[in-house]
Backbone atoms as SQL, in Angstrom:
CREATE TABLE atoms (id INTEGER PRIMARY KEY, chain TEXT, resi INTEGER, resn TEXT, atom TEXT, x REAL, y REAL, z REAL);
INSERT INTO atoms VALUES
  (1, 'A', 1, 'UNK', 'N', -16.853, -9.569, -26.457),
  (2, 'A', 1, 'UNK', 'CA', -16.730, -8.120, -26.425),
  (3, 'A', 1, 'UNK', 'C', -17.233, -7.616, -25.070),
  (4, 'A', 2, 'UNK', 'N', -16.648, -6.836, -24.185),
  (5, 'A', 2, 'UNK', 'CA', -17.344, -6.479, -22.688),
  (6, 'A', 2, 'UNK', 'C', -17.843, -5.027, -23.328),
  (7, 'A', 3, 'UNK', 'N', -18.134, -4.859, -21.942),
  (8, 'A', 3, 'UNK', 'CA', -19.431, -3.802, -21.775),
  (9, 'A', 3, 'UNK', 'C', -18.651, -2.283, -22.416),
  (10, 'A', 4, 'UNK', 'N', -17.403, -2.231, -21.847),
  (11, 'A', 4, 'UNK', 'CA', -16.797, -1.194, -22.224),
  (12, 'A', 4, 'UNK', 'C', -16.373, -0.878, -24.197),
  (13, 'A', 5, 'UNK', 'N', -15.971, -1.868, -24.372),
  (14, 'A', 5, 'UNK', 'CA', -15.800, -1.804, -25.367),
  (15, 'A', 5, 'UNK', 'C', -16.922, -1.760, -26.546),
  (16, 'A', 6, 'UNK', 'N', -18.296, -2.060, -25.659),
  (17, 'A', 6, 'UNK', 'CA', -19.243, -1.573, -27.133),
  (18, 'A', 6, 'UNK', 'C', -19.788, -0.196, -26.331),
  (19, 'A', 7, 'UNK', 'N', -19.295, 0.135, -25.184),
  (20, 'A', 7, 'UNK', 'CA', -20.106, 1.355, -25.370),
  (21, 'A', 7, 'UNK', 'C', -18.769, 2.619, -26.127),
  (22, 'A', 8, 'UNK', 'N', -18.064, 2.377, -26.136),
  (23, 'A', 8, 'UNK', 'CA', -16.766, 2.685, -27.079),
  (24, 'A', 8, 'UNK', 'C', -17.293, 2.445, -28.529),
  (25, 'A', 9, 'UNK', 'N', -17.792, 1.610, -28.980),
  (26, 'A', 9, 'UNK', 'CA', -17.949, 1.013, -30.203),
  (27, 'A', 9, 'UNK', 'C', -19.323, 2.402, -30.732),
  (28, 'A', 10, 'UNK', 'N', -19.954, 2.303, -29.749),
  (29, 'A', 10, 'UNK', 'CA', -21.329, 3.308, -30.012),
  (30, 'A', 10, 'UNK', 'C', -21.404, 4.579, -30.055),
  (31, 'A', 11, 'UNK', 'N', -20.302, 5.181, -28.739),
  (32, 'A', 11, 'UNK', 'CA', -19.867, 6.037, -28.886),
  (33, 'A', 11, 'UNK', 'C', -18.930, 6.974, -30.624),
  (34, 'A', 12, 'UNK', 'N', -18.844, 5.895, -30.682),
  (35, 'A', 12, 'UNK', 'CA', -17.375, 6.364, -31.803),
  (36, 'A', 12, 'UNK', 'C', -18.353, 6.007, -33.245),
  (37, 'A', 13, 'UNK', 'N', -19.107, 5.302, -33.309),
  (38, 'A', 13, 'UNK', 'CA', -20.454, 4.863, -34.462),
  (39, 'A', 13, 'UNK', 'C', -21.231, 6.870, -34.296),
  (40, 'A', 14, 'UNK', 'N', -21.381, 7.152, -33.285),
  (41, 'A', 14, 'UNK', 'CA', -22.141, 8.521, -33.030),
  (42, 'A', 14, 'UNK', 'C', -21.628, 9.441, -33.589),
  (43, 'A', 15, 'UNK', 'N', -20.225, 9.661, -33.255),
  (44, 'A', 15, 'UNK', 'CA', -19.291, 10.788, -33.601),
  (45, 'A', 15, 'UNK', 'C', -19.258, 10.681, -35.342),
  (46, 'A', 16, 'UNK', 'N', -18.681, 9.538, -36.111),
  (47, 'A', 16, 'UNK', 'CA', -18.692, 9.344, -36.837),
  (48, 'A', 16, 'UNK', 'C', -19.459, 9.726, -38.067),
  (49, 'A', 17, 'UNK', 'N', -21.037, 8.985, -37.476),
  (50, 'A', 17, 'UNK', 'CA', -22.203, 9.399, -38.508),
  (51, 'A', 17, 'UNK', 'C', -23.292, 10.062, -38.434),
  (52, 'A', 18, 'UNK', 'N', -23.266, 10.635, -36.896),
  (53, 'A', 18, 'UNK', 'CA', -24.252, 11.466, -36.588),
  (54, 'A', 18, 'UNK', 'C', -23.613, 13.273, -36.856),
  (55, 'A', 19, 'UNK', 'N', -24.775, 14.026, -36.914),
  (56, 'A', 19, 'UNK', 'CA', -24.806, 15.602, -36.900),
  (57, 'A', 19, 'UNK', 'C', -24.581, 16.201, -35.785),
  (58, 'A', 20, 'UNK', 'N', -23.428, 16.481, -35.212),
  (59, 'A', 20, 'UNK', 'CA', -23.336, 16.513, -33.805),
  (60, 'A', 20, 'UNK', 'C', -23.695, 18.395, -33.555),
  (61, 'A', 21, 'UNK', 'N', -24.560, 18.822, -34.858),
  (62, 'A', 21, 'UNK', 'CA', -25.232, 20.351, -34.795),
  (63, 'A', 21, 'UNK', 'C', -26.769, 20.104, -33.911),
  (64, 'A', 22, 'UNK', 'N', -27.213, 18.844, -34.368),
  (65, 'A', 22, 'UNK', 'CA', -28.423, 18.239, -34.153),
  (66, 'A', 22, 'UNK', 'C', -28.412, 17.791, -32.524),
  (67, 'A', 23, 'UNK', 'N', -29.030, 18.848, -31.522),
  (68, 'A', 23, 'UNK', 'CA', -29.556, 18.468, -30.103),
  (69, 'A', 23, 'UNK', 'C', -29.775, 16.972, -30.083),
  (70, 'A', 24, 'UNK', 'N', -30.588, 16.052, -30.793),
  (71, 'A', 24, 'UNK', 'CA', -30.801, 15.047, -29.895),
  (72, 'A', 24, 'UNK', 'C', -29.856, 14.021, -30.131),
  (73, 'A', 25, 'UNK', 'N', -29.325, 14.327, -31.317),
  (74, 'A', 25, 'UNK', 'CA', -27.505, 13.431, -31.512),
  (75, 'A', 25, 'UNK', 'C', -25.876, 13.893, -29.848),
  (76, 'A', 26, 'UNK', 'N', -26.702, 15.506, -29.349),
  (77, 'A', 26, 'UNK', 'CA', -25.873, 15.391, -28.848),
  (78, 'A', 26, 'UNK', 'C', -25.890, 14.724, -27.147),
  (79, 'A', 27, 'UNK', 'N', -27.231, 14.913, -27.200),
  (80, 'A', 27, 'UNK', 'CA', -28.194, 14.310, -25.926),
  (81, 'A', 27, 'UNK', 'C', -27.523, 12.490, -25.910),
  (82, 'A', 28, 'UNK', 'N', -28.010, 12.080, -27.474),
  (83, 'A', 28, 'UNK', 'CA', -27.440, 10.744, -27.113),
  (84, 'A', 28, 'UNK', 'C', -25.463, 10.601, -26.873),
  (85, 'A', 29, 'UNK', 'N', -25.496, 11.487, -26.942),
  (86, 'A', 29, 'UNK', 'CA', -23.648, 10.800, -26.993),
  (87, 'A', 29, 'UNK', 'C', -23.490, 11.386, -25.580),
  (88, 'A', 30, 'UNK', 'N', -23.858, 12.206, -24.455),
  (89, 'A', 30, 'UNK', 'CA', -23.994, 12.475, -23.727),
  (90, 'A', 30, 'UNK', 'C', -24.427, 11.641, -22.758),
  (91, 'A', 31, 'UNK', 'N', -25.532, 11.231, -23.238),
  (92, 'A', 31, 'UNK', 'CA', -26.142, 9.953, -22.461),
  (93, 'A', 31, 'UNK', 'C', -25.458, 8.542, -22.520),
  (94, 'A', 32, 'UNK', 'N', -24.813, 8.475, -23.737),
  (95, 'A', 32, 'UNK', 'CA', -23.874, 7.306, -23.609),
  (96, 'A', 32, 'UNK', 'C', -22.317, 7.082, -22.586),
  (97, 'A', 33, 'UNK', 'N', -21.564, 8.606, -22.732),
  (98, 'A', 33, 'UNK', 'CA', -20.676, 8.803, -21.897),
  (99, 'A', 33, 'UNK', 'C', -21.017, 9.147, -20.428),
  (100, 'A', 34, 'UNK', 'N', -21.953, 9.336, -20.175),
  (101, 'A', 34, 'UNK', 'CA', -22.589, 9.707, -18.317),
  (102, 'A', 34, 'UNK', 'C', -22.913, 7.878, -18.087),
  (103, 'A', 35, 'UNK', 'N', -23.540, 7.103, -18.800),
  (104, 'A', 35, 'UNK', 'CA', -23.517, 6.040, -18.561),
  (105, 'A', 35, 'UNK', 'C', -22.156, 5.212, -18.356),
  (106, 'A', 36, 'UNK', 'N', -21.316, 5.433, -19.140),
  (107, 'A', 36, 'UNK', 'CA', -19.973, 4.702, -19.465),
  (108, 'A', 36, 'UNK', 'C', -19.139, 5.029, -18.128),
  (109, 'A', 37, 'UNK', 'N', -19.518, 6.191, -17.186),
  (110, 'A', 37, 'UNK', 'CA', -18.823, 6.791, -16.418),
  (111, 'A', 37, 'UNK', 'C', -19.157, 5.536, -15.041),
  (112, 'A', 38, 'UNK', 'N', -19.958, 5.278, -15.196),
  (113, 'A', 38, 'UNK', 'CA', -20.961, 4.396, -13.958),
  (114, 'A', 38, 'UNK', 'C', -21.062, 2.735, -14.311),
  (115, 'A', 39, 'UNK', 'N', -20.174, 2.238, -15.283),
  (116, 'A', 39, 'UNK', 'CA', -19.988, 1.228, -16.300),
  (117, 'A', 39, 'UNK', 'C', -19.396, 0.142, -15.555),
  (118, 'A', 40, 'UNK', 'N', -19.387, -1.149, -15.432),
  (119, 'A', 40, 'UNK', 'CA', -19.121, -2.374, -14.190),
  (120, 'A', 40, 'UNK', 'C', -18.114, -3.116, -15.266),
  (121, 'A', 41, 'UNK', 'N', -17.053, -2.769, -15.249),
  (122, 'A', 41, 'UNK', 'CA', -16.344, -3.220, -15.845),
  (123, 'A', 41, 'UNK', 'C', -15.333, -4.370, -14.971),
  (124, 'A', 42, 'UNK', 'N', -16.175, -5.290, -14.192),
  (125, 'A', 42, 'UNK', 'CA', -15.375, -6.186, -13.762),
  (126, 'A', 42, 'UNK', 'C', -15.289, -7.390, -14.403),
  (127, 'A', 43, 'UNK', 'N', -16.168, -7.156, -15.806),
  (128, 'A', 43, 'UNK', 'CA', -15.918, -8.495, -17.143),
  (129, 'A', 43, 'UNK', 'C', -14.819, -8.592, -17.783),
  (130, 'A', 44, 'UNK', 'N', -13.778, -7.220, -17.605),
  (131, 'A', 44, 'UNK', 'CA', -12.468, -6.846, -18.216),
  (132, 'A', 44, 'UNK', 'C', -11.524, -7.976, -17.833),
  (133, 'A', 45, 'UNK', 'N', -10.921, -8.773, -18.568),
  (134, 'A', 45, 'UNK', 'CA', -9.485, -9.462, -18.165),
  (135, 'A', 45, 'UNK', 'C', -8.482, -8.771, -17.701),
  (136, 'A', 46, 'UNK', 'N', -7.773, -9.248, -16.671),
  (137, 'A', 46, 'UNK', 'CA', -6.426, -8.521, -16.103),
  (138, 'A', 46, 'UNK', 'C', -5.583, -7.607, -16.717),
  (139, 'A', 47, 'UNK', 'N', -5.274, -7.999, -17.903),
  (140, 'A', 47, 'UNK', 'CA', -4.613, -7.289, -18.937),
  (141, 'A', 47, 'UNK', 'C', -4.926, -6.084, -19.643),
  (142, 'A', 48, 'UNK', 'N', -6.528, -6.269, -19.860),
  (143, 'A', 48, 'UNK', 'CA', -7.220, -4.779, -20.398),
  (144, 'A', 48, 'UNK', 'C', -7.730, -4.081, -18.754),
  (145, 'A', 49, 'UNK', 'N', -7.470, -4.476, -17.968),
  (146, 'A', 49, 'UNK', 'CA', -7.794, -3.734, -16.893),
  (147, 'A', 49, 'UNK', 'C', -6.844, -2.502, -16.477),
  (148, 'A', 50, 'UNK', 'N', -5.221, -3.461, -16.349),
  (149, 'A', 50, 'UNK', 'CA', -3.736, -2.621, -16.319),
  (150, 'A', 50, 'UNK', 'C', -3.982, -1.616, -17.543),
  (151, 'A', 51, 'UNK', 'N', -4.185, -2.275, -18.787),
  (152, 'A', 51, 'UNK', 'CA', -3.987, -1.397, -19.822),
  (153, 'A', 51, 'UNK', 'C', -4.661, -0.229, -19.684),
  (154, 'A', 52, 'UNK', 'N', -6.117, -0.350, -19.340),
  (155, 'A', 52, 'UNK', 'CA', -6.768, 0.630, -19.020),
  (156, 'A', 52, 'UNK', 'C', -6.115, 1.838, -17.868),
  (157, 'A', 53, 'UNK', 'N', -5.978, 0.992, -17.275),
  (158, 'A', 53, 'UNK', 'CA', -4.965, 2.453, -15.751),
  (159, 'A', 53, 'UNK', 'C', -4.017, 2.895, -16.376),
  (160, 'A', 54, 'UNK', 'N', -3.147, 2.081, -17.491),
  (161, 'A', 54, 'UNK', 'CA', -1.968, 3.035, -17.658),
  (162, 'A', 54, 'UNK', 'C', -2.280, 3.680, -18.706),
  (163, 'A', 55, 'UNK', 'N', -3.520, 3.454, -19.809),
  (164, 'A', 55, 'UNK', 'CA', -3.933, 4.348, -20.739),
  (165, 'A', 55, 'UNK', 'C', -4.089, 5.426, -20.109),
  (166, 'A', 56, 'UNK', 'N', -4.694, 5.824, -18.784),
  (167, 'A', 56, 'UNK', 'CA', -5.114, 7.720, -18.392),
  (168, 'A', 56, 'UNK', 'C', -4.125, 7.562, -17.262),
  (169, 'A', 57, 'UNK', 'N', -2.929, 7.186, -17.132),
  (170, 'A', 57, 'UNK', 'CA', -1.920, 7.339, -16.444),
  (171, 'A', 57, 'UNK', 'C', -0.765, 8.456, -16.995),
  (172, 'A', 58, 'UNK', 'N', -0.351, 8.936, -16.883),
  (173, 'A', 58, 'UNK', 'CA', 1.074, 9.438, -16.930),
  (174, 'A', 58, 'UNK', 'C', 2.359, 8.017, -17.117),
  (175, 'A', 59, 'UNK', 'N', 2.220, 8.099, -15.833),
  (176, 'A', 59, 'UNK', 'CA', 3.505, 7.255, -15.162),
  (177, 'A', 59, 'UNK', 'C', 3.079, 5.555, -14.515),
  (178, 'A', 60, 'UNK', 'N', 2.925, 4.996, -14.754),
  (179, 'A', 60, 'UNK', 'CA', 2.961, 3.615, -14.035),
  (180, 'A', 60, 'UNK', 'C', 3.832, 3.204, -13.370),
  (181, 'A', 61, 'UNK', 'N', 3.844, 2.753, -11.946),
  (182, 'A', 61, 'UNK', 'CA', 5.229, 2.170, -11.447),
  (183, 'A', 61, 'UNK', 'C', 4.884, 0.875, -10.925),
  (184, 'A', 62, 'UNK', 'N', 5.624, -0.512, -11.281),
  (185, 'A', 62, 'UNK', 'CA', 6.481, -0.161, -11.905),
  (186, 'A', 62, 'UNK', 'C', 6.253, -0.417, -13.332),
  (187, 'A', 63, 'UNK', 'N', 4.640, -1.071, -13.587),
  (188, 'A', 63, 'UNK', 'CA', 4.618, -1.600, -15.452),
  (189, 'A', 63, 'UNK', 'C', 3.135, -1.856, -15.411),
  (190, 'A', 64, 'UNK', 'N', 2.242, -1.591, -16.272),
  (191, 'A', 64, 'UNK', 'CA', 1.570, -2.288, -16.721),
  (192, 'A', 64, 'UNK', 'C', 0.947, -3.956, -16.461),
  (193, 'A', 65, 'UNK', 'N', 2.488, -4.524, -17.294),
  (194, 'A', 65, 'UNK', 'CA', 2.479, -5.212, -16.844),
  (195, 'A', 65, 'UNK', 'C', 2.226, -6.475, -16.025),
  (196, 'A', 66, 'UNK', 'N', 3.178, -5.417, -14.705),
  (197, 'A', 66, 'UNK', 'CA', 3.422, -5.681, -13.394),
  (198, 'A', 66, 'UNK', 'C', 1.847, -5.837, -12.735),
  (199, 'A', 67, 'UNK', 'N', 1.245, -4.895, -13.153),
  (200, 'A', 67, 'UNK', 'CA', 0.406, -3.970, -12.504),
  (201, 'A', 67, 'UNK', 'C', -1.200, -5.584, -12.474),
  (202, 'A', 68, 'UNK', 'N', -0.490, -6.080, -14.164),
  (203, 'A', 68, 'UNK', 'CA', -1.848, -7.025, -14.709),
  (204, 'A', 68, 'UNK', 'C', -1.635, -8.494, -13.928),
  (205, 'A', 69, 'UNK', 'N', -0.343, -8.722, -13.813),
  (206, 'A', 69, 'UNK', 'CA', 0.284, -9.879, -12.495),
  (207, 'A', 69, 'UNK', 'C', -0.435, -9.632, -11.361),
  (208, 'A', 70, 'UNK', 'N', -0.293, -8.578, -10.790),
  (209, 'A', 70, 'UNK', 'CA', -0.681, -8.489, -9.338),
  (210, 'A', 70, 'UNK', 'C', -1.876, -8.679, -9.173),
  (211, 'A', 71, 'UNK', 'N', -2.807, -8.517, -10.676),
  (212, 'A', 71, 'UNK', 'CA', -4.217, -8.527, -10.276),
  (213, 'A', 71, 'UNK', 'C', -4.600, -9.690, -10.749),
  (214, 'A', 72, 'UNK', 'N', -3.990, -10.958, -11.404),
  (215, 'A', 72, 'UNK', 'CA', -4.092, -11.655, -11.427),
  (216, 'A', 72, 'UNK', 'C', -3.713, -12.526, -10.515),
  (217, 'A', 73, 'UNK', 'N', -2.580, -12.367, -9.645),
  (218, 'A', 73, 'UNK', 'CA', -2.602, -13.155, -8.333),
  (219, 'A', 73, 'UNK', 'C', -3.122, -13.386, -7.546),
  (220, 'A', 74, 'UNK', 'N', -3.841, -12.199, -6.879),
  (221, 'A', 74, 'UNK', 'CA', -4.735, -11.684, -6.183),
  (222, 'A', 74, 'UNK', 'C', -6.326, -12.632, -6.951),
  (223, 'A', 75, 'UNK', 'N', -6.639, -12.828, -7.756),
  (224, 'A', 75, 'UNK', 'CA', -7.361, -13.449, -7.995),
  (225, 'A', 75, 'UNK', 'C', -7.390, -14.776, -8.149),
  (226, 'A', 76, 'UNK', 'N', -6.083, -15.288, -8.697),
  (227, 'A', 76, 'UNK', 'CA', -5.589, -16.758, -7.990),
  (228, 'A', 76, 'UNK', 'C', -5.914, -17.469, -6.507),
  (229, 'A', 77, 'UNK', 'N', -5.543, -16.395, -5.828),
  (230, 'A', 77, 'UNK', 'CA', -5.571, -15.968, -4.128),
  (231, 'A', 77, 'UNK', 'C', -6.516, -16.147, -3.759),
  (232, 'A', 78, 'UNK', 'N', -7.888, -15.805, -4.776),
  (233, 'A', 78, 'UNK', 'CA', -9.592, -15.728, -3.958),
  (234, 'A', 78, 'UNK', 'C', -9.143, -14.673, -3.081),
  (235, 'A', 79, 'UNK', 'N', -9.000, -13.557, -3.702),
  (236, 'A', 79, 'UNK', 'CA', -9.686, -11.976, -3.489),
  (237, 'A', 79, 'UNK', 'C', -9.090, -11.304, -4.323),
  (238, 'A', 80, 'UNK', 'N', -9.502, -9.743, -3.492),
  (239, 'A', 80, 'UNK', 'CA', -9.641, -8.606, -4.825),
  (240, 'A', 80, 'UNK', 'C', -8.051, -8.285, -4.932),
  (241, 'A', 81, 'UNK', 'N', -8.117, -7.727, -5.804),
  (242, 'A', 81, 'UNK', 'CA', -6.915, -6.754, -5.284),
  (243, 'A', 81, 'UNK', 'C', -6.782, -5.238, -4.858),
  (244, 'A', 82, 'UNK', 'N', -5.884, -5.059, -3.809),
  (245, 'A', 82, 'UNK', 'CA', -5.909, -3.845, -2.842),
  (246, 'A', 82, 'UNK', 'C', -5.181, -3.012, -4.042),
  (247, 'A', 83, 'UNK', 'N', -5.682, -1.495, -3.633),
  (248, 'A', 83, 'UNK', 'CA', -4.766, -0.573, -3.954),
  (249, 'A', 83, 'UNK', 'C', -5.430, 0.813, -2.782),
  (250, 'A', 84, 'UNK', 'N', -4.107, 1.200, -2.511),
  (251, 'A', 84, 'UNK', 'CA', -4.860, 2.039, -1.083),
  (252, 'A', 84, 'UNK', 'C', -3.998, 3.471, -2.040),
  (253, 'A', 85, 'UNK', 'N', -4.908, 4.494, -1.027),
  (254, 'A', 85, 'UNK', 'CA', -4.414, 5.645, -1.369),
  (255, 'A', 85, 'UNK', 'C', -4.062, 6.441, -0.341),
  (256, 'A', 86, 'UNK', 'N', -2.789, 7.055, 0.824),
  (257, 'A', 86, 'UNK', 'CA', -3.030, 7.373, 1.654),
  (258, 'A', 86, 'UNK', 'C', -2.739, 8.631, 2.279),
  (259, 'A', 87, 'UNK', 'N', -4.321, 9.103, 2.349),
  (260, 'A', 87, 'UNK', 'CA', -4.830, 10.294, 2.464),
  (261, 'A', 87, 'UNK', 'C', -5.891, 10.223, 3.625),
  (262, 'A', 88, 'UNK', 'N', -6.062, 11.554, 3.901),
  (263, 'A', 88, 'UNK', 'CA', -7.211, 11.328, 5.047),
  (264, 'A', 88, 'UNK', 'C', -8.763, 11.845, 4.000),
  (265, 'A', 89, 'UNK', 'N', -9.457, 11.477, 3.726),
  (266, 'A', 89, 'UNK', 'CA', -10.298, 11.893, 2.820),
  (267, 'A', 89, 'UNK', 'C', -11.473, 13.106, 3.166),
  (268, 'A', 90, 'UNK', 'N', -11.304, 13.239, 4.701),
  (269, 'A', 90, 'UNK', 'CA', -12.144, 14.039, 5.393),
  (270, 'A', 90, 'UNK', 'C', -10.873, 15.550, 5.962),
  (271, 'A', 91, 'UNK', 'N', -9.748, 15.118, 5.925),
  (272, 'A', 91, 'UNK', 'CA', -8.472, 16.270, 5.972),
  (273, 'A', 91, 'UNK', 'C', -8.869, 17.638, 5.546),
  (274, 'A', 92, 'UNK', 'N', -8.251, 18.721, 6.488),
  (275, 'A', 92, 'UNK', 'CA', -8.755, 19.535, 5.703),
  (276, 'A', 92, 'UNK', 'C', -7.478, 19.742, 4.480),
  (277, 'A', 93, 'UNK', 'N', -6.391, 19.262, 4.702),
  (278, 'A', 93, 'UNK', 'CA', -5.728, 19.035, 3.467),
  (279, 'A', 93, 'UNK', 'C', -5.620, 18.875, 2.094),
  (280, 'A', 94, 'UNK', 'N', -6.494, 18.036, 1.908),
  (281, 'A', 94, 'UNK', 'CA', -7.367, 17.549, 0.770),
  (282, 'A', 94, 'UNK', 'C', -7.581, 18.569, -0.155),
  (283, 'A', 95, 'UNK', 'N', -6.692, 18.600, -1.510),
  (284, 'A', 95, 'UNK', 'CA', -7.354, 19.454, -2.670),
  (285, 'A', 95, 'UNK', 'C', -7.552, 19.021, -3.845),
  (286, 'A', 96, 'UNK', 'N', -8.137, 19.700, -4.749),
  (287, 'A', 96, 'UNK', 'CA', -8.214, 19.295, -5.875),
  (288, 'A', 96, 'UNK', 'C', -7.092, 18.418, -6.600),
  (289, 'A', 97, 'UNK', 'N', -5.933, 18.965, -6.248),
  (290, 'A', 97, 'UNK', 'CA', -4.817, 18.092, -6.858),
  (291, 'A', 97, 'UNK', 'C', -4.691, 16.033, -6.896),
  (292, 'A', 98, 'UNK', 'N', -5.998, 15.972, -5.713),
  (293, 'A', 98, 'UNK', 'CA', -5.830, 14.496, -5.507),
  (294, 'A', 98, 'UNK', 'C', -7.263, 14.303, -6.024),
  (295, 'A', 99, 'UNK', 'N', -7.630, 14.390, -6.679),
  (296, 'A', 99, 'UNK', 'CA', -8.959, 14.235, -7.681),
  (297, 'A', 99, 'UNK', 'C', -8.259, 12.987, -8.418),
  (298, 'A', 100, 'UNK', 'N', -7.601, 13.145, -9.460),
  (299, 'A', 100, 'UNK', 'CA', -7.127, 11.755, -9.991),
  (300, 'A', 100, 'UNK', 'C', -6.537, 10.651, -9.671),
  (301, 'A', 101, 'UNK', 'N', -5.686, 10.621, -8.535),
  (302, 'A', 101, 'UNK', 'CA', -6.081, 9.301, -8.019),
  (303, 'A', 101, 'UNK', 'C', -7.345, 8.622, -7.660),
  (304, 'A', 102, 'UNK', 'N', -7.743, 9.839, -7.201),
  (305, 'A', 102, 'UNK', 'CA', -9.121, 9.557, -6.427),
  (306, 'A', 102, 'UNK', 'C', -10.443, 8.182, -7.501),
  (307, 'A', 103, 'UNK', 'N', -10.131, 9.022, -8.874),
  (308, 'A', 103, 'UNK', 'CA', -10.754, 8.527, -9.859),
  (309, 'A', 103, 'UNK', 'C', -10.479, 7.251, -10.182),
  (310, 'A', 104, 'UNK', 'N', -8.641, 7.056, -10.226),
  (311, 'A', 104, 'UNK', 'CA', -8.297, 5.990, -10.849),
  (312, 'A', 104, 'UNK', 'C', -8.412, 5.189, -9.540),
  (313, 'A', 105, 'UNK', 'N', -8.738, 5.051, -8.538),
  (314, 'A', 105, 'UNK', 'CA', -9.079, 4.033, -7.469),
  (315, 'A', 105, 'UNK', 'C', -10.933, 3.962, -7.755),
  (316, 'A', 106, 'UNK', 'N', -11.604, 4.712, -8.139),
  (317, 'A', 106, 'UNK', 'CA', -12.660, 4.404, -8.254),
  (318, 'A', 106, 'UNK', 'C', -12.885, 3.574, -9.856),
  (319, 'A', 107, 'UNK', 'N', -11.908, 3.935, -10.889),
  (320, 'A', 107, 'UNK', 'CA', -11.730, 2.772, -11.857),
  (321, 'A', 107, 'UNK', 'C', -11.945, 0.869, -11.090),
  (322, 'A', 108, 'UNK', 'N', -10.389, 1.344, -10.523),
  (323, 'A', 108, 'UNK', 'CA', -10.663, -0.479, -10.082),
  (324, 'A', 108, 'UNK', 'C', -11.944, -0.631, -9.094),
  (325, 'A', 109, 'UNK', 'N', -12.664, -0.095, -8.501),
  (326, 'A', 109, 'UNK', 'CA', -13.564, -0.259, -7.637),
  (327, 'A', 109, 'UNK', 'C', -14.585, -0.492, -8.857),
  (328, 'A', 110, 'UNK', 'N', -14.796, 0.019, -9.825),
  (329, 'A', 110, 'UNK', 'CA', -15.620, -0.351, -10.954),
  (330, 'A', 110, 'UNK', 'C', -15.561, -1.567, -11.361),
  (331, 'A', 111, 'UNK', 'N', -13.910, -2.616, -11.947),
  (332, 'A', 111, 'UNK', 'CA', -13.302, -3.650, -12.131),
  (333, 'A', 111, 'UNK', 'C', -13.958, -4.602, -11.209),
  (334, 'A', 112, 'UNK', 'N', -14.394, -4.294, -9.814),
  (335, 'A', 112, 'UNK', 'CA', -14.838, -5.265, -8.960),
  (336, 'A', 112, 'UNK', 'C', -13.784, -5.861, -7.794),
  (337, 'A', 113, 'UNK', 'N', -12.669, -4.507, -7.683),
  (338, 'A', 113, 'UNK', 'CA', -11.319, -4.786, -6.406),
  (339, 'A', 113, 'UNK', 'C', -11.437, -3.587, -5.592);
């Protein structure tokens, strides 16, 4: 079981059977998801890794998949795998609208690529 999936497991044990009227029930589920946010999920296999990006994805191009190959090659390879985003990050261009990539590149940077 990795890290993600029991703090999922605890999370969802909280909601479930706790009083979520009760302050320190909500303190802990709070404290569990601010943790989960900062979570080293590079114990994830290739497969729940893709799955994971295309779970808070929209659109994947071109698959899932695809997506769980590449990061398994790349690790065949002896290294990470790249995913670039290209933007100037200091631009004054830069708006809110690129917040979610932004995130889902800090996902795999979590994964350990």
């Amino acid at each position: 079981m990795t890290r993600l999936s029991q703090s999922v497991d605890r999370a969802t044990t909280l909601l479930k059977s706790a009083d979520l009227s009760v302050d320190a029930t909500v303190r802990e589920l709070l404290a569990e998801t601010t943790q989960r946010r900062g979570l080293d999920l590079s114990d994830l296999p290739p497969a729940e890794q893709a799955a994971l990006i295309a779970a808070r994805s929209q659109e994947l191009q071109p698959s899932a998949d695809a997506l769980a190959e590449r990061i398994t090659k790349a690790g065949e390879q002896g290294r990470r795998f790249i995913a670039k985003f290209g933007i100037d990050p200091t631009g004054h261009e830069v708006h809110l609208g690129h917040t979610v990539p932004m995130l889902i590149l800090s996902r795999f940077q979590r994964m350990g690529h």
